[in-house]
N, C-alpha and C positions, 0 to 999 in steps of 0.2 A: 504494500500500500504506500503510495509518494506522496498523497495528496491529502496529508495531514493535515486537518484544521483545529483551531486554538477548543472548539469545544472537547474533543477528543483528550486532550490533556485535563482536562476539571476534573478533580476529585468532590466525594462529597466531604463538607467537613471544615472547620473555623480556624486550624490551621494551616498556613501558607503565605508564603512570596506575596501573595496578592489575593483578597477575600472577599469573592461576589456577597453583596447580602441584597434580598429584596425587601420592599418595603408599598404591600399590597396595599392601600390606605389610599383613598380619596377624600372622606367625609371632612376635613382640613379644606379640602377646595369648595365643597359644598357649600363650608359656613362662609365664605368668601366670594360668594356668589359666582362660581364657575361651574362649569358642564363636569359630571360624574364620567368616569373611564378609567382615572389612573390609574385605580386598586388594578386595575386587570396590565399594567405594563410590566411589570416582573415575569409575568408567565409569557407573555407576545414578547418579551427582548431575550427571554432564553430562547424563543423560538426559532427568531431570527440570528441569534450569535452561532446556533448549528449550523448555518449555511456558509457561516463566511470567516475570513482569518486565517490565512498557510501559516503552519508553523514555523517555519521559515521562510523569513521573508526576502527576497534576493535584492527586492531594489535596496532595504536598507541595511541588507548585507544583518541583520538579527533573528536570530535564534530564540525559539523562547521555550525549546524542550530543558533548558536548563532551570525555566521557572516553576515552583511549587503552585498551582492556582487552582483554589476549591473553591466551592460554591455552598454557602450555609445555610441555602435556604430562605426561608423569609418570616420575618414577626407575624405570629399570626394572624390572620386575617378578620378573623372573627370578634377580637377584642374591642372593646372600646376604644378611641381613638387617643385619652391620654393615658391608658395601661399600654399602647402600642407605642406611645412615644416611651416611656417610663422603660419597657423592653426594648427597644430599639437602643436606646443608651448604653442599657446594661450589654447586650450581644455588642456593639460597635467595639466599646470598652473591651469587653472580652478578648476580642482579635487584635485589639493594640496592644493589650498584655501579653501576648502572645507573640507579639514581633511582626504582626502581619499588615499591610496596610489595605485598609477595606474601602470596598470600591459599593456603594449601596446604589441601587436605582429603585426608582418611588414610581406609582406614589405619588401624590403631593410636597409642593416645596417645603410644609411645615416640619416636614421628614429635618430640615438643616439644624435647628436651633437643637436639636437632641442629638444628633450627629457633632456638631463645634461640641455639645456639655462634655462627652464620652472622650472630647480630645484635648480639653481643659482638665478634668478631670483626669486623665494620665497624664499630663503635663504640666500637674501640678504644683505651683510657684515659679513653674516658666512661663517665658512669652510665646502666645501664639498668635498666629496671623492670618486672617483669613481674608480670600475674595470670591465676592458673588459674582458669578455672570449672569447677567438677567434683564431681563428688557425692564421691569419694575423695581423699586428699590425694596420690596417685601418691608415697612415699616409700620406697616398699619396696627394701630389698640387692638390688644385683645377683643372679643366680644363675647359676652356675658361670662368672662374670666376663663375661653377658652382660645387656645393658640386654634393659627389655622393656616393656611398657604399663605397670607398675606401678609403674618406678623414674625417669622421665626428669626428674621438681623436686628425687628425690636428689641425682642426677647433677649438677642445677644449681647444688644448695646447699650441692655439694661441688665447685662450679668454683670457683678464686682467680681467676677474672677478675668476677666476680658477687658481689654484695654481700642477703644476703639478707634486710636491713632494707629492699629494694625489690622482698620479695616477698609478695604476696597470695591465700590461697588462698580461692575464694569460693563459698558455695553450699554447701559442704561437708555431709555429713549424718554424725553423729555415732553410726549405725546402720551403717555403713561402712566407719568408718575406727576405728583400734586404737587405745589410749590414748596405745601407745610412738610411736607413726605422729604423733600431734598435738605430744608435748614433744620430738619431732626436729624439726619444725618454727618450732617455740616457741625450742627451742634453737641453731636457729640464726637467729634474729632476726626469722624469718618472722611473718604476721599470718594470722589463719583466724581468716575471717566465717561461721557455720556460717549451714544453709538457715535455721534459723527464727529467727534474727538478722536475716535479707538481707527477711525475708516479714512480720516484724510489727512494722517498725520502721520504718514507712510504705511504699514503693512497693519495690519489688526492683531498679527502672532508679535510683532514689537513692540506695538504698545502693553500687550502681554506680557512680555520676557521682562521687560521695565518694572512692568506692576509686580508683579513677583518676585523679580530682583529685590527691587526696593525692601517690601513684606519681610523677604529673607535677612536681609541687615540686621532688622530688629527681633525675628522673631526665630525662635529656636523649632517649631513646627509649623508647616503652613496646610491648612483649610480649603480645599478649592470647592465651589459650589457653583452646581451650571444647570442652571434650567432651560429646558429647552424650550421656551418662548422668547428667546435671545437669539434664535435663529431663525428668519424670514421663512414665510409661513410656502413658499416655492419649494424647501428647503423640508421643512419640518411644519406638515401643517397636524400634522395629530398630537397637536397640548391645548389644551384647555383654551387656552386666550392666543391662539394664531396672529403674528401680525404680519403686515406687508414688507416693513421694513426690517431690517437684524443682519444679525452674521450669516456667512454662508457655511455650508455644509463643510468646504476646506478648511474655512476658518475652525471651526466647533473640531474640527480631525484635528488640527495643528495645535490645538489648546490640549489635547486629552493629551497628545504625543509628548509637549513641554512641559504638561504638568506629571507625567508618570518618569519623566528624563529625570526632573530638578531632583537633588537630594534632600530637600528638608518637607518636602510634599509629603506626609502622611497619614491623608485620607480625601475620596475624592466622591462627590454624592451626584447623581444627574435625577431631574425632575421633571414631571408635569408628562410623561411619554402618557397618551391617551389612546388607543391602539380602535375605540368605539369611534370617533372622530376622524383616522387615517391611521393603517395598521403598517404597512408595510416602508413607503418612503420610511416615514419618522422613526421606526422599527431599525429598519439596515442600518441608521444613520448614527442610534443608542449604540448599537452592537459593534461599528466602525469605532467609536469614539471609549467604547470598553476595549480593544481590539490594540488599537495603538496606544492607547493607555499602558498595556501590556507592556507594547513594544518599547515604551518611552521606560520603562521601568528596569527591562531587561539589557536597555542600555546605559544602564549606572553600573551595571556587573562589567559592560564593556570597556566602559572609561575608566574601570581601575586596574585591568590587566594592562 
């Protein structure tokens, strides 16, 4: 058999190199008034990652039978939505104690704000740094004292264990998000790169490498979070709130690749995949951006021989 693909490598199981977790949960988008689907994107992006991924890849000359990568599964389905967050923490957590760096797809974006706790929480009295990709700046009040898609970088930038001079929001579109939404960010020390900041200001993977550079200086772990309504809806129309404008599909590949490259990257969440809305584009596009993820990962083992 020559035609090995990256699915064929998964174990089941929380130890590894790199640790799929799903995270089957939409009711987070529901209280945020978006369209139901995401719960069902953990089972349509395993779908789709069996189709696609050579184990070796020749153009960038990486191998990635050298890497350990299982698949744990996903928080259960059935739970309430904040015992799913409450578990989602404790499983993230678990695989970081373990050495592993986990890779979750959602789900809903509120899936993040419990994913950074689980990395705060092992990196406890260090710095960490995170940056959102996302067309919105997720900052909105709770509602009726429940998190939800809309609020998990509030929830962040009102943790006192997180310092939000190591937060970045990227991509943002200013058609989107509300004026009060940008100087709550502003005001708590946070940065926001808007879309046509990240697109005319040479390549969008630069403005990237920059933002995370930066992050890295200060912060001894970095946080990457990418929802996929950050990429034009030509691109990725199966998320909840599709827009016209965003990143494109190379661009969203080029972030998974530099964010699994960098060395202090670890953990990386992708959101909003709605498979009820558009199953397959937005589908191959999750499973590319887990894929070289890999790849970018498997070349930090490269860089030190």
């Amino acid at each position: 058999m020559t035609d090995i693909r990256l699915w064929d490598l998964i174990e089941f199981g929380e130890s590894g190199h790199i640790v799929l977790l799903g995270f089957p949960h939409d009711e987070g988008v529901l209280l945020n008034g978006g369209r139901a689907g995401a719960r069902l994107g953990p089972e349509k992006f395993r779908f789709w990652l069996k189709r696609f991924g050579a184990l070796h890849n020749p153009e960038k000359d990486i191998d990635l039978s050298s890497l350990a990568v299982t698949d744990a599964g996903d928080v259960p389905p059935e739970v309430p939505l904040k015992e799913a967050h409450a578990r989602l923490t404790e499983k993230v957590g678990s695989i970081l104690s373990q050495g592993g760096i986990p890779f979750i797809i959602g789900g809903g974006n509120d899936q993040s704000h419990p994913n950074a706790s689980a990395l705060l929480q092992h990196r406890k009295g260090k710095t960490v740094g995170v940056i959102n990709i996302d067309a919105h700046l997720d900052v909105r009040p709770l509602k009726d004292g429940c998190a939800h898609s809309g609020s998990p970088f509030r929830l962040l930038l009102e943790d006192e264990r997180f310092d939000g001079e190591n937060f970045i929001e990227f991509a943002a579109q200013g058609s989107q998000c509300s004026k009060e939404h940008a100087e709550y960010v502003r005001g708590k020390k946070g940065r926001i790169l808007w879309l046509d900041e990240v697109q005319h200001h040479g390549r969008v993977i630069d403005s990237f490498e920059a933002s995370i550079g930066n992050l890295a200086w200060s912060s001894s772990s970095l946080f990457v979070s990418f929802d996929l309504d950050s990429v034009a809806a030509s691109d990725a129309p199966g998320v909840s709130c599709p827009g016209i404008l965003g990143l494109s599909a190379e661009d969203a590949v080029s972030i998974a690749y530099r964010s699994g490259g960098h060395p202090s990257v670890s953990l990386f969440d992708l959101s909003e995949y709605n498979p009820v809305i558009e199953d397959e584009r937005t589908g191959r596009l999750a499973s590319a951006m887990f894929y070289y993820f890999c790849l970018g990962v498997a070349s930090r083992t490269e860089k030190k021989k």
